[in-house]
N, C-alpha and C positions, 0 to 999 in steps of 0.2 A: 537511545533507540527512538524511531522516530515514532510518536505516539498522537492523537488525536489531530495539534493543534499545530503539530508538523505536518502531519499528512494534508492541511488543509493550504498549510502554506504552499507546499508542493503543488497542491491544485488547481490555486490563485495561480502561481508562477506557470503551470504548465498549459493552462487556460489561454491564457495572453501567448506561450511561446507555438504550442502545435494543434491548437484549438481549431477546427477546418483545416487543416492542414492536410495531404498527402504524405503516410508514412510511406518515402520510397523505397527503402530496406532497412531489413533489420536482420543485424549479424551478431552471433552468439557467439564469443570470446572464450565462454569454460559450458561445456554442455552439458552439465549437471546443473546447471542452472532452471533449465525446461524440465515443469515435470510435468505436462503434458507431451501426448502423440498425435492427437486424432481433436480438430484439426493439424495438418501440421505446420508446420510455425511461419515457413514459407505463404502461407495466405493472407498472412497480415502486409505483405508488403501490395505498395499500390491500390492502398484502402484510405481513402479521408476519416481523420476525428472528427466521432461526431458528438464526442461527450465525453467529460470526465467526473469522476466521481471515486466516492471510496467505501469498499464496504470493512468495518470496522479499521483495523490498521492500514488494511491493503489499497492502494490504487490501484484505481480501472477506466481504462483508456476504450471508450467505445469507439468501434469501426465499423465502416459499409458495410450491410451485408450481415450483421448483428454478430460480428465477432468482439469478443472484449480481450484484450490484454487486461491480465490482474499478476501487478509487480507488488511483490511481499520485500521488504527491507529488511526486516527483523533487525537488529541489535546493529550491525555494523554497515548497511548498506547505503547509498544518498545516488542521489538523483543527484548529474552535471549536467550543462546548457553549455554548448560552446557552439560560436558562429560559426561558418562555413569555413571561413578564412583562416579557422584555428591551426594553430601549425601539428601541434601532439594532441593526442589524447591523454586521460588520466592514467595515472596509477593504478592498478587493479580491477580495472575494465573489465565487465563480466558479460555486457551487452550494449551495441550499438544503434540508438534509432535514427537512421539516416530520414531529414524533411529537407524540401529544396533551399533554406537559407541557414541549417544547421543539426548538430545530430545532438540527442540526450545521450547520455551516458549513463549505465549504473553501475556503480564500482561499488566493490564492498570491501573494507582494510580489515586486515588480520588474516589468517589462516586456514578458520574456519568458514566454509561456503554455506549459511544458512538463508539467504536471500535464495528468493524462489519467483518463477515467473511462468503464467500459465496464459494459455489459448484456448479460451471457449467459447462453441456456438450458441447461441441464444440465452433468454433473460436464464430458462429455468437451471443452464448450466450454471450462471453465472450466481444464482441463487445457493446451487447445491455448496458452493467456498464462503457461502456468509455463516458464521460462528452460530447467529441470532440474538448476541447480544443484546440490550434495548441502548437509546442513543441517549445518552445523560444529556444532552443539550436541549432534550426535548421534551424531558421528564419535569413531571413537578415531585417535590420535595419527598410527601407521601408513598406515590412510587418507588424514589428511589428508595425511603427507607423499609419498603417492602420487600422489595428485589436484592438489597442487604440479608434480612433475616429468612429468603425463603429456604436458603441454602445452609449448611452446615459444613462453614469455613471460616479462616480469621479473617478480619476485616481486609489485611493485604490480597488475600487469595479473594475471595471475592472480587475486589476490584480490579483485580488483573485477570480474573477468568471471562474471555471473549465468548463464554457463553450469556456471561452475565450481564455484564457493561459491553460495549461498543469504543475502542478507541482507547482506555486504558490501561497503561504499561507501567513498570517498575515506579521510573521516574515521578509518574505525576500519581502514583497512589499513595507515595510517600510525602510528596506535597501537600495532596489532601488528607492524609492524617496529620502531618504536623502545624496546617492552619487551622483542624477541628480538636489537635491536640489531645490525639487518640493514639492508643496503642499499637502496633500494627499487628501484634499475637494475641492480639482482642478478640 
């Protein structure tokens, strides 16, 4: 699952590929994918990036005009980059963003469609889909051992609850308990 330091790779990599760029269409492959209405999804096209960023797991693709894409991966989703010249697209293609020297792709493998991708206007919408997590990258030590005990859960649940932490998944709460070599039903 792609988690904090995935998501960030993703942002490097998409920074460099559609960063100022013109998204000139964007075509939806399975339409349970959108789970927004209002704007509708048609007004992202023929909008320049003007920022990426992520809030907790999620990327969010700013556009003219204060519209944001926010693409949720969850468990099985990835981001693909292929030039213009590509002959196929992926596998499992669940959405297309056409730029004039290539389109992203987000495909999700398996069966189940939990990958989710929304269109909203302004910061405060874009606020209302932050978790509020706090950002472990940004925290000192104290806090985080605060924002551990304010809650009454095991150390796993904790640090996989996106209200808690910001950016941490299965994977790497496991990592950090087994480098502080703690229990996870602690």
């Amino acid at each position: 699952m792609p988690e904090l330091p995935d998501i960030e790779v993703y942002l490097d990599a998409l920074r460099e590929r559609i960063g100022g760029r013109v998204l000139e269409r964007l075509a939806l492959k399975n339409p349970f994918l959108l789970r927004t209405a209002v704007p509708p999804i048609a007004d992202a096209a023929g909008r320049r990036v003007t920022g990426l960023r992520r809030i907790g797991k999620r990327i969010v693709i700013g556009l003219e005009g204060g519209l944001f894409l926010v693409i949720h991966l969850m468990i099985a989703g990835r981001l693909h980059w292929r030039d213009d010249d590509a002959k196929r697209e992926p596998r499992n293609a669940l959405a297309v963003f056409e730029f004039a020297d290539g389109r992203l792709y987000l495909t999700e493998a398996g069966s189940k469609r939990r990958a989710s991708l929304h269109l909203v206007a302004g910061e405060e919408a874009l606020r209302a889909l932050d978790p509020g997590g706090a950002d472990v990258m940004t925290m000192d030590k104290n806090t985080f051992a605060r924002r551990l005990r304010e809650h009454n859960h095991t150390l796993k649940r904790a640090l996989t609850d996106p209200h808690i932490f910001s950016g941490i998944g299965n994977a790497y709460s496991d990592e950090i308990l087994h480098a502080a070599k703690l229990s996870p039903s602690r």
